[in-house]
N, C-alpha and C positions, 0 to 999 in steps of 0.2 A: 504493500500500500504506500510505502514512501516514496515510492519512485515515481507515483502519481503526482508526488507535491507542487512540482512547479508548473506545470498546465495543469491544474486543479486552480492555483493561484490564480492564476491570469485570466482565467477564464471566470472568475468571481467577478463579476463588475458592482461594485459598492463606492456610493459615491463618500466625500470626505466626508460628509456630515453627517454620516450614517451611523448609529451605534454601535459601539465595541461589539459587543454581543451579536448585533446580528450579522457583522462581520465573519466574525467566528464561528457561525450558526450555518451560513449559508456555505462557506468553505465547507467544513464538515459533510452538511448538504452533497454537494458535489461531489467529493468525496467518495462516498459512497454508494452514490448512483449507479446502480444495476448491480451491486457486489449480492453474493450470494447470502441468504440470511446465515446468522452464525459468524459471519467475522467479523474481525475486532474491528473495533472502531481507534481512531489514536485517542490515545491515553488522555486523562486533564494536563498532566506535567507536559507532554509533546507539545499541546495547541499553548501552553502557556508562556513555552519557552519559542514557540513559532513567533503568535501574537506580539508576545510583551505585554499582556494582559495581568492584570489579575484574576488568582484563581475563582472566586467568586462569578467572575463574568464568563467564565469557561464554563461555570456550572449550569451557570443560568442558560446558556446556548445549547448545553445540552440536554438540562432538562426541558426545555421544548421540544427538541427534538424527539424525547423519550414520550412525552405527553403527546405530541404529533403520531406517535407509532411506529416510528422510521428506525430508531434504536429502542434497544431495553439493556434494565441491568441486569446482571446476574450477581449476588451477595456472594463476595470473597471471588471474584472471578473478574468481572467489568464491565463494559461495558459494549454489547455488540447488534449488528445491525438487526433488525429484529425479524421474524417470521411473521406471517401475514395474516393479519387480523379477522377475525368476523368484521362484515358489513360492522362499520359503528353505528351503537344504536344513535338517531335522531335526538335533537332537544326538542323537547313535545311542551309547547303552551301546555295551560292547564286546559283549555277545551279541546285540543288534540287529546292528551293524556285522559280526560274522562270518555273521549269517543272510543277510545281504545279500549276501554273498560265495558264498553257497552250502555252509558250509562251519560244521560241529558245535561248537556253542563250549561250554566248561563252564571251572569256577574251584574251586579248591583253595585255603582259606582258611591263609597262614600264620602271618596274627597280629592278632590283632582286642582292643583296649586303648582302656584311656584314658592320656592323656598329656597333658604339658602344653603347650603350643603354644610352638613357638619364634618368634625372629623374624619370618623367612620365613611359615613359615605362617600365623603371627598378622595379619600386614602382607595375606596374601593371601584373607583371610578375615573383613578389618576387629574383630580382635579385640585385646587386649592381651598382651601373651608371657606365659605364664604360664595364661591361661588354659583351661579343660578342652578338648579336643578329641578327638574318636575317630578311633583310626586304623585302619584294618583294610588288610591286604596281603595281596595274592592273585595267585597264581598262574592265567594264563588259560591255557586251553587252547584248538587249534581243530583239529578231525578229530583229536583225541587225541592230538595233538604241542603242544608248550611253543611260545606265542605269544606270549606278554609277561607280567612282574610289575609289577603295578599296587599302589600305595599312595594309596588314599584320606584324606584328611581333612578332616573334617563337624566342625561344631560343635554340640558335646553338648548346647547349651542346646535346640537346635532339633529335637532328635529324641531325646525323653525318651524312657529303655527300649529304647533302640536295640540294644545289648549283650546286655539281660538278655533279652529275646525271643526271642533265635534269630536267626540270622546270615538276613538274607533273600537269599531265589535274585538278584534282581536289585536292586541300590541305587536305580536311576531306578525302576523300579517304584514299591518302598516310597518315593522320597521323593514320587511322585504321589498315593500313598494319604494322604498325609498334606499334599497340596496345594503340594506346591512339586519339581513335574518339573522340571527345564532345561528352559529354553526358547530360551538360545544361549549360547554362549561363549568363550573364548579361549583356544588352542592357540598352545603354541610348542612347536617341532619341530625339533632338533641332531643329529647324528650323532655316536656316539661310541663308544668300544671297555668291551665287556664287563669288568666283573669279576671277580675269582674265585669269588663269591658267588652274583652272576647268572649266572654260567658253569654253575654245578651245579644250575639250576634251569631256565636255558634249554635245557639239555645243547649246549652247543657250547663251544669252545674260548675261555680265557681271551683275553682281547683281541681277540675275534670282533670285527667291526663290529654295531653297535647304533643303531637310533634313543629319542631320549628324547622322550618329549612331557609339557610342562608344562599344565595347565590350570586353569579356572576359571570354575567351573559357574554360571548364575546362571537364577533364578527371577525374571523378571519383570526387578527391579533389586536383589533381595536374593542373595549368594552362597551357595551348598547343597554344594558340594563345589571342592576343591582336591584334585588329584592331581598324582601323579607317574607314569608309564610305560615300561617298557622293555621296547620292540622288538626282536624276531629281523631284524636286517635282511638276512636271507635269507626270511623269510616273509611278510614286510608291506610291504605296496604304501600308501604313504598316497595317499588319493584329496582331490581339493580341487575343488569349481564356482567357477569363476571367471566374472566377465564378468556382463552384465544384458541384460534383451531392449529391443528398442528403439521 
Protein backbone atom coordinates (compact mmCIF):
# COMPACT_ATOMS: atom_id res chain seq x y z
CA UNK A 1 0.00 0.00 0.00
CA UNK A 2 2.81 2.42 0.36
CA UNK A 3 3.88 2.54 -2.86
CA UNK A 4 0.43 3.93 -3.64
CA UNK A 5 1.57 7.19 -1.79
CA UNK A 6 2.60 9.49 -4.11
CA UNK A 7 -0.37 9.28 -6.93
CA UNK A 8 -2.61 8.67 -4.07
CA UNK A 9 -1.27 12.36 -3.00
CA UNK A 10 -1.78 14.08 -6.17
CA UNK A 11 -4.40 12.81 -7.07
CA UNK A 12 -6.35 14.34 -3.67
CA UNK A 13 -7.32 17.64 -4.97
CA UNK A 14 -8.08 19.68 -1.55
CA UNK A 15 -8.13 23.06 -1.77
CA UNK A 16 -5.96 25.31 1.04
CA UNK A 17 -8.78 26.12 3.12
CA UNK A 18 -9.92 22.87 3.48
CA UNK A 19 -9.68 21.05 6.84
CA UNK A 20 -6.93 19.06 8.28
CA UNK A 21 -9.09 16.35 8.64
CA UNK A 22 -10.78 16.19 5.75
CA UNK A 23 -7.57 16.27 4.14
CA UNK A 24 -6.53 13.29 5.64
CA UNK A 25 -9.89 11.77 5.36
CA UNK A 26 -10.09 11.80 1.71
CA UNK A 27 -6.30 10.74 1.15
CA UNK A 28 -7.15 7.62 3.11
CA UNK A 29 -10.32 7.60 0.96
CA UNK A 30 -8.25 7.01 -2.13
CA UNK A 31 -6.24 5.02 -0.69
CA UNK A 32 -8.16 2.52 -0.43
CA UNK A 33 -10.26 2.56 -3.22
CA UNK A 34 -11.06 -0.92 -4.70
CA UNK A 35 -8.55 -2.60 -2.03
CA UNK A 36 -9.92 -5.92 -1.07
CA UNK A 37 -11.97 -5.92 2.28
CA UNK A 38 -9.57 -7.20 5.07
CA UNK A 39 -6.51 -4.83 4.46
CA UNK A 40 -4.90 -2.72 6.52
CA UNK A 41 -5.49 0.45 6.21
CA UNK A 42 -2.18 2.94 7.27
CA UNK A 43 -1.79 3.08 10.63
CA UNK A 44 -2.78 6.66 12.91
CA UNK A 45 1.35 7.14 13.53
CA UNK A 46 1.95 6.61 9.30
CA UNK A 47 -0.90 9.40 8.40
CA UNK A 48 0.46 11.55 11.27
CA UNK A 49 3.82 11.59 10.44
CA UNK A 50 2.71 11.99 6.57
CA UNK A 51 0.30 14.87 7.42
CA UNK A 52 2.16 16.68 10.24
CA UNK A 53 -1.00 16.46 11.93
CA UNK A 54 -2.09 15.94 15.06
CA UNK A 55 -3.11 12.74 16.37
CA UNK A 56 -6.59 13.67 17.23
CA UNK A 57 -7.27 14.94 13.74
CA UNK A 58 -6.07 11.57 12.21
CA UNK A 59 -8.68 10.11 14.47
CA UNK A 60 -11.28 12.08 13.79
CA UNK A 61 -10.68 11.31 9.74
CA UNK A 62 -10.82 8.10 10.45
CA UNK A 63 -13.57 7.67 12.48
CA UNK A 64 -15.64 8.97 9.64
CA UNK A 65 -14.56 6.87 7.77
CA UNK A 66 -15.29 3.95 10.15
CA UNK A 67 -18.99 5.57 10.63
CA UNK A 68 -19.20 5.86 6.76
CA UNK A 69 -18.47 1.90 6.56
CA UNK A 70 -15.41 2.00 4.39
CA UNK A 71 -13.15 0.84 7.28
CA UNK A 72 -13.69 -0.84 10.62
CA UNK A 73 -11.60 -1.67 13.67
CA UNK A 74 -10.76 -4.76 14.89
CA UNK A 75 -9.75 -4.42 19.09
CA UNK A 76 -5.94 -5.30 19.53
CA UNK A 77 -5.45 -5.66 15.69
CA UNK A 78 -6.54 -2.17 13.72
CA UNK A 79 -7.78 -0.82 11.75
CA UNK A 80 -8.87 -2.29 8.05
CA UNK A 81 -10.92 -1.62 5.18
CA UNK A 82 -14.18 -3.08 5.94
CA UNK A 83 -16.56 -5.91 4.34
CA UNK A 84 -19.78 -4.97 2.81
CA UNK A 85 -22.53 -3.89 4.79
CA UNK A 86 -26.21 -4.75 4.73
CA UNK A 87 -28.26 -2.03 2.73
CA UNK A 88 -28.01 0.75 5.64
CA UNK A 89 -31.06 0.97 7.21
CA UNK A 90 -32.81 4.52 6.27
CA UNK A 91 -33.45 7.58 8.86
CA UNK A 92 -37.25 7.15 9.19
CA UNK A 93 -39.32 10.46 10.30
CA UNK A 94 -41.40 9.53 12.92
CA UNK A 95 -44.49 9.13 10.26
CA UNK A 96 -42.39 6.82 8.07
CA UNK A 97 -41.31 4.86 11.27
CA UNK A 98 -45.17 4.57 12.58
CA UNK A 99 -46.10 3.43 8.66
CA UNK A 100 -43.79 0.80 9.05
CA UNK A 101 -45.33 -0.38 12.13
CA UNK A 102 -48.54 -0.43 10.51
CA UNK A 103 -49.99 1.93 12.45
CA UNK A 104 -51.63 5.97 11.68
CA UNK A 105 -49.30 8.56 12.64
CA UNK A 106 -50.37 12.40 12.70
CA UNK A 107 -48.79 15.48 14.91
CA UNK A 108 -50.27 18.26 16.69
CA UNK A 109 -48.12 21.27 16.43
CA UNK A 110 -47.53 22.84 20.14
CA UNK A 111 -45.02 25.49 19.42
CA UNK A 112 -43.31 26.47 16.56
CA UNK A 113 -40.73 29.83 17.22
CA UNK A 114 -37.74 31.33 16.87
CA UNK A 115 -35.24 31.35 19.71
CA UNK A 116 -32.02 31.67 20.46
CA UNK A 117 -29.88 28.71 20.67
CA UNK A 118 -28.48 27.67 23.88
CA UNK A 119 -25.46 25.96 24.72
CA UNK A 120 -26.49 22.46 24.09
CA UNK A 121 -28.19 23.03 21.06
CA UNK A 122 -25.66 25.46 19.74
CA UNK A 123 -22.79 22.89 20.42
CA UNK A 124 -25.00 20.36 18.79
CA UNK A 125 -25.72 22.17 15.62
CA UNK A 126 -22.00 23.70 15.23
CA UNK A 127 -23.43 27.07 15.87
CA UNK A 128 -22.77 29.84 18.40
CA UNK A 129 -25.35 30.22 21.63
CA UNK A 130 -27.08 32.81 20.95
CA UNK A 131 -27.63 32.22 17.65
CA UNK A 132 -31.33 32.10 15.73
CA UNK A 133 -32.70 28.77 15.64
CA UNK A 134 -36.36 27.25 15.08
CA UNK A 135 -37.86 25.33 17.34
CA UNK A 136 -41.14 23.74 16.64
CA UNK A 137 -42.72 20.90 19.28
CA UNK A 138 -45.14 18.43 18.58
CA UNK A 139 -47.02 16.21 19.73
CA UNK A 140 -47.00 12.67 17.79
CA UNK A 141 -49.61 10.78 17.45
CA UNK A 142 -50.15 6.91 16.22
CA UNK A 143 -53.61 5.09 15.76
CA UNK A 144 -54.86 8.29 17.46
CA UNK A 145 -53.29 7.69 20.80
CA UNK A 146 -50.38 10.08 22.37
CA UNK A 147 -46.89 8.56 21.13
CA UNK A 148 -44.33 10.89 21.95
CA UNK A 149 -43.42 14.80 22.07
CA UNK A 150 -40.85 15.80 19.83
CA UNK A 151 -38.95 19.01 19.84
CA UNK A 152 -37.09 19.91 16.97
CA UNK A 153 -34.28 22.37 16.34
CA UNK A 154 -33.00 23.56 12.80
CA UNK A 155 -31.13 26.25 12.01
CA UNK A 156 -32.96 29.34 10.75
CA UNK A 157 -30.02 30.24 8.56
CA UNK A 158 -30.64 27.03 6.42
CA UNK A 159 -34.20 27.07 5.84
CA UNK A 160 -35.35 30.71 5.04
CA UNK A 161 -39.26 31.04 5.50
CA UNK A 162 -39.59 28.01 7.33
CA UNK A 163 -42.10 29.77 9.99
CA UNK A 164 -43.66 32.19 7.70
CA UNK A 165 -44.88 29.38 5.14
CA UNK A 166 -46.89 27.07 6.97
CA UNK A 167 -45.88 24.53 9.26
CA UNK A 168 -45.15 21.43 6.78
CA UNK A 169 -46.87 17.87 7.13
CA UNK A 170 -43.58 16.27 7.29
CA UNK A 171 -39.96 18.07 8.28
CA UNK A 172 -37.62 15.26 6.39
CA UNK A 173 -39.86 15.82 3.50
CA UNK A 174 -39.41 19.64 3.27
CA UNK A 175 -35.91 19.42 4.25
CA UNK A 176 -35.49 17.14 1.00
CA UNK A 177 -37.36 19.69 -1.03
CA UNK A 178 -34.88 21.87 -0.22
CA UNK A 179 -31.89 19.23 -0.74
CA UNK A 180 -30.74 18.30 2.57
CA UNK A 181 -32.95 14.89 3.63
CA UNK A 182 -30.95 12.99 6.46
CA UNK A 183 -29.00 10.64 5.22
CA UNK A 184 -27.84 9.01 8.82
CA UNK A 185 -27.47 9.84 12.29
CA UNK A 186 -27.10 9.76 15.99
CA UNK A 187 -29.43 8.53 18.41
CA UNK A 188 -29.08 8.30 22.14
CA UNK A 189 -31.69 6.57 23.81
CA UNK A 190 -32.28 6.65 28.21
CA UNK A 191 -35.14 5.68 30.07
CA UNK A 192 -36.68 7.97 32.37
CA UNK A 193 -39.85 8.91 34.28
CA UNK A 194 -42.44 11.26 32.86
CA UNK A 195 -43.23 14.72 33.95
CA UNK A 196 -46.12 16.59 34.91
CA UNK A 197 -46.05 18.32 31.68
CA UNK A 198 -45.54 15.31 29.58
CA UNK A 199 -47.99 13.57 31.65
CA UNK A 200 -50.83 15.63 30.26
CA UNK A 201 -49.82 15.39 26.89
CA UNK A 202 -48.92 11.66 26.91
CA UNK A 203 -52.01 11.16 29.19
CA UNK A 204 -50.41 8.74 31.50
CA UNK A 205 -49.45 9.18 34.91
CA UNK A 206 -46.92 11.54 36.20
CA UNK A 207 -43.65 9.56 36.70
CA UNK A 208 -44.83 6.93 34.15
CA UNK A 209 -41.76 5.27 32.75
CA UNK A 210 -40.55 7.12 29.40
CA UNK A 211 -37.93 6.64 26.82
CA UNK A 212 -35.87 9.86 25.79
CA UNK A 213 -34.13 9.96 22.52
CA UNK A 214 -31.51 12.55 21.66
CA UNK A 215 -30.58 13.17 18.05
CA UNK A 216 -28.66 14.53 15.32
CA UNK A 217 -29.69 14.68 11.83
CA UNK A 218 -27.09 15.14 9.33
CA UNK A 219 -27.13 15.61 5.53
CA UNK A 220 -24.21 14.27 3.92
CA UNK A 221 -21.78 15.97 6.67
CA UNK A 222 -23.73 19.04 7.35
CA UNK A 223 -26.36 18.93 10.47
CA UNK A 224 -30.25 19.70 9.46
CA UNK A 225 -31.87 18.87 12.69
CA UNK A 226 -31.35 18.28 16.42
CA UNK A 227 -34.15 16.86 18.55
CA UNK A 228 -35.39 15.83 21.57
CA UNK A 229 -38.18 12.97 22.01
CA UNK A 230 -40.39 11.59 24.52
CA UNK A 231 -41.52 8.08 24.51
CA UNK A 232 -44.79 6.32 25.99
CA UNK A 233 -42.78 3.49 27.04
CA UNK A 234 -45.77 1.58 27.13
CA UNK A 235 -46.12 2.05 23.32
CA UNK A 236 -42.72 2.11 21.74
CA UNK A 237 -40.60 -0.64 20.92
CA UNK A 238 -37.32 0.91 19.78
CA UNK A 239 -36.09 -1.33 16.98
CA UNK A 240 -32.08 -1.40 16.07
CA UNK A 241 -30.05 -3.78 12.92
CA UNK A 242 -27.29 -4.64 14.28
CA UNK A 243 -24.45 -6.85 12.86
CA UNK A 244 -23.16 -6.85 8.98
CA UNK A 245 -23.29 -9.71 6.38
CA UNK A 246 -20.37 -11.51 5.80
Amino acid sequence: MPSYRGSVMEGVSVGAQSLKHVKVREYVRALVAGSIPGSAAPSERELVNLFGVARMTVRQAMDALVVEGLLERIPGRGTFVARPRRAPTPVLSFSEDMRRRGMLPESVTLLARLEQAGPGVARALGLTPGDAVIHWRRLRRADAMPMCIEDAYLNEILLPGFLQSGMPVSLYDELGDRGMRPTWAEDNVNADLATEEEAVHLEVDAGAPVLRQQRRAFAEEKVVEVSRSTFRADRFTLRLQLGQSE
